[in-house]
N, C-alpha and C positions, 0 to 999 in steps of 0.2 A: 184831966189830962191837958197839958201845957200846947201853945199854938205848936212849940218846935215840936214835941212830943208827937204829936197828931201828923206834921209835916214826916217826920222819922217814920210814923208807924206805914204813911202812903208811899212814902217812898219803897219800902221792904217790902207793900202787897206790890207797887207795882214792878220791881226787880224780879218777885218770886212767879208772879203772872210772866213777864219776860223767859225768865228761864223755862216756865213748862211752856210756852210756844214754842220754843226752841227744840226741848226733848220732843214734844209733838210732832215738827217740821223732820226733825231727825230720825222719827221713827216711820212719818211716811216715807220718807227716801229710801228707808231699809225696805217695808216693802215693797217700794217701787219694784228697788230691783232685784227685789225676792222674787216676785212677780212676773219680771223680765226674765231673770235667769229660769223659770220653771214652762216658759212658754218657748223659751228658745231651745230648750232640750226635747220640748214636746214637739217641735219642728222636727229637731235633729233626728231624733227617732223616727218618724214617721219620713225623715228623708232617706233612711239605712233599710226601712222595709220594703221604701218605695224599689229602691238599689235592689234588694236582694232577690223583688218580685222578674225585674225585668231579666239579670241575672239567670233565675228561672227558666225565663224565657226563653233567652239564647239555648242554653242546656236543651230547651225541648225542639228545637229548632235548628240545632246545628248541622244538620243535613240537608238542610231549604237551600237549594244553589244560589237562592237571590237574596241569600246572607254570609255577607262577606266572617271570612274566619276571624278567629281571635288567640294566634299562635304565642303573642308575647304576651296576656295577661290568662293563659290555661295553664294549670299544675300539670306535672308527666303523670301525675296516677287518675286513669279514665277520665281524661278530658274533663277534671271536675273546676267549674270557674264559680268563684267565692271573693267574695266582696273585701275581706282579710287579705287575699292574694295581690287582688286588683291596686287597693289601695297602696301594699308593700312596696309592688313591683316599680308603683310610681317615685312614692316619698325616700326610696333609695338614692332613686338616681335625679331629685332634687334637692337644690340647698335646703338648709332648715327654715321652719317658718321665720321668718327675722325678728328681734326684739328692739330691734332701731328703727324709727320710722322711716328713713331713706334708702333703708334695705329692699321696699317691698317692690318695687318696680324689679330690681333683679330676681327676687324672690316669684314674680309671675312669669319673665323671660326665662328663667331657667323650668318652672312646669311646663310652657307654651311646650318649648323645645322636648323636655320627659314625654309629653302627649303623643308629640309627633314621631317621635325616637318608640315608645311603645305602640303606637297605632291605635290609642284607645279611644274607645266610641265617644263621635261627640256628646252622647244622648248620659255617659257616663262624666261627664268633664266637671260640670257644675256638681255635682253630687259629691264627688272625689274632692275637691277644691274644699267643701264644707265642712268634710270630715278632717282632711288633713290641717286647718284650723282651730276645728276645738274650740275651744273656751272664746277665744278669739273673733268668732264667727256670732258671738252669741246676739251682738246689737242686731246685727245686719238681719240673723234669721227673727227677730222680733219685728222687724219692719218692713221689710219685704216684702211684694207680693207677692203673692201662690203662685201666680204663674206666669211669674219669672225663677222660680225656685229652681228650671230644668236652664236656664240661659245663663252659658256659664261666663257671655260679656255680662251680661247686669250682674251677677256676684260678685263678679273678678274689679266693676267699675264701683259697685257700692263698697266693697270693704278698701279700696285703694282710697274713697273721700273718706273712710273713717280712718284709717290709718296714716295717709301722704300727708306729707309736711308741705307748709304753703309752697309757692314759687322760689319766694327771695329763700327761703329758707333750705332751698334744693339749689339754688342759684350758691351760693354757702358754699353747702356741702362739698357742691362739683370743684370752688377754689380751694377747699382745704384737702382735697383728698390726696393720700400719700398711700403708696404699694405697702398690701401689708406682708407679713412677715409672711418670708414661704410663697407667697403669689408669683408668679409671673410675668414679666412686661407685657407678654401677649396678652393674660388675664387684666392685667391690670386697666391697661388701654379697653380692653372690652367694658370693664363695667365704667369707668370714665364715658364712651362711646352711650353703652345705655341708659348712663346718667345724664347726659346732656339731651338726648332724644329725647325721654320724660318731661324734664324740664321745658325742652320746645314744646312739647304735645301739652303740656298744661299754660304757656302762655300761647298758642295755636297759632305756632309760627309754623308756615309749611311753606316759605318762599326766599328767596334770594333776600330781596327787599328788605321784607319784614325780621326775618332774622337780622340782618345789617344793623337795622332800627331797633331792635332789640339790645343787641349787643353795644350802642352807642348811651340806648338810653339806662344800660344796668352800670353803665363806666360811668356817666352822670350821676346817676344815684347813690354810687358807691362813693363820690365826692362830694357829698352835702353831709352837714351838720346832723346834728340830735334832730332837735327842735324842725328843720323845715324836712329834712325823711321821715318822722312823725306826721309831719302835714301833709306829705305827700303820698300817704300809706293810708291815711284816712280820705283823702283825695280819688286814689285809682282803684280801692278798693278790692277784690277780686280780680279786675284787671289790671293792664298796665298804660300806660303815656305815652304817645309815639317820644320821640326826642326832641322833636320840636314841642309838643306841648305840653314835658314837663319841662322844658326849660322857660317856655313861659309861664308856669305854673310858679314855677321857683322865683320867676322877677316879678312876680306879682306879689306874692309871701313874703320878701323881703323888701319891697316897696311898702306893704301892706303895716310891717312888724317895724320899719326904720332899721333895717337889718343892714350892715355895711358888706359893701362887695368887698371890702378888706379882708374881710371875718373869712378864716380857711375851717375845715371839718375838721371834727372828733376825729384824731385815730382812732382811739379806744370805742369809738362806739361798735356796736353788733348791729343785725338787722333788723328790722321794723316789722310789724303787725299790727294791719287793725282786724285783724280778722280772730271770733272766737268760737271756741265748739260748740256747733249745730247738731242737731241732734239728726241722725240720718231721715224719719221720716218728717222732720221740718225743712229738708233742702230740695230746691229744684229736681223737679225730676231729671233723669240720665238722656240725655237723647239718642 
């Protein structure tokens, strides 16, 4: 066999070596999340018996004066209360689970409200949330701990970091949003209202001030190039720049780069991210 011959024949073991690590790496993934999905439903279940036990309960107890009634989640035929009903009476009278990631902030203001509007037990809230998610719910119940399983803030705060879209990217949303078909200006202005709230509560502006500086520094941002909101995106990270110090940020990048104060922004560009998907039990805990 010839040197090229021999070079050919290694080249093809190590291509064919290549692709079975590959089929390899690809089949643990499947069962990663074979894996995943068969533990999250083993959750799920045992969170619908846990439901049905206390459920139970109530039924055996609804004569205890120092238990308050449960008139809007009890059927009219013998006061029988069931986990099907509870759940119905809820996911009626809220929006659908949302399939847009900047849905879901509305998508928990309008349960908050169904909770409160049916009276249902907080000890029910976290449980009902789980189910009315599904498949949806599945990372969250893989990661999670047992017991926060009944805390329907850590549910409500772990599936909102798997699903919410970063800041700029809700910052977006809020300028592009237009009344949709059939809404109402009342409606419309509500969810505008609970979208900009959101956004505050995720860059944790709770003050005159800070908001101010918020709003001065997202106009700034919105005025720079490709190239230096890229650097400024790997810069603030999770957080954000008061406005003074990304504008120093920006004359240092552009000192830095020989960058001309001539040079005006990208229309065309969109927004920036250096942030990528963490897996829920690799992120910070919730405080």
């Amino acid at each position: 066999m010839s040197e090229s011959e021999l070079e050919w024949e290694n080249r093809k073991i190590e291509e064919e070596n290549r692709e079975q690590e590959e089929e390899n790496r690809e089949q643990e993934e499947e069962n990663r999340k074979q894996e995943e999905k068969i533990r999250g439903e083993e959750f799920r279940r045992r969170i619908e018996r846990e439901l049905e036990l206390k459920l139970a309960r109530i039924r055996a107890t609804r004569n205890d004066e120092n238990r308050s009634p449960l008139p809007s989640v009890t059927s009219n035929r013998d006061d029988d209360v069931s986990l099907d009903k509870l759940i119905k009476g809820v996911e009626i009278l809220t929006i659908p689970v949302p399939r847009k990631t900047e849905s879901w902030n509305l998508f928990f203001d309008s349960l908050e409200r169904t909770y409160k509007h049916k009276k249902v037990p907080q000890e029910f809230e976290a449980e009902i949330l789980l189910k009315l998610l599904g498949d949806k719910a599945l990372n969250v119940l893989v990661y999670i701990k047992e017991e926060d399983l009944k805390d329907n803030a850590k549910v409500k705060d772990l599936n909102l970091k798997e699903f919410e879209p970063i800041p700029q990217a809700f910052l977006e949303n809020f300028r592009k949003a237009k009344r949709n078909s059939g809404e109402t200006h009342i409606q419309f202005i509500s969810r505008l209202i609970s979208t900009w709230e959101y956004y505050s509560k995720l860059r944790k502006v709770g003050d005159y001030e800070s908001l101010k500086d918020l709003i001065i520094s997202d106009k700034l941002f919105q005025e720079l190039d490709s190239d230096t909101a890229s650097h400024i995106c790997l810069q603030q990270g999770e957080k954000w720049l008061r406005s003074q110090e990304l504008a120093k940020e920006c004359d240092i990048y552009f000192g830095a780069t020989k960058k001309s104060f001539e040079e005006l922004r990208n229309d065309l560009r969109t927004y920036f991210s250096s942030e990528k998907y963490v897996p829920i039990h690799q992120r910070r805990e919730i405080s």
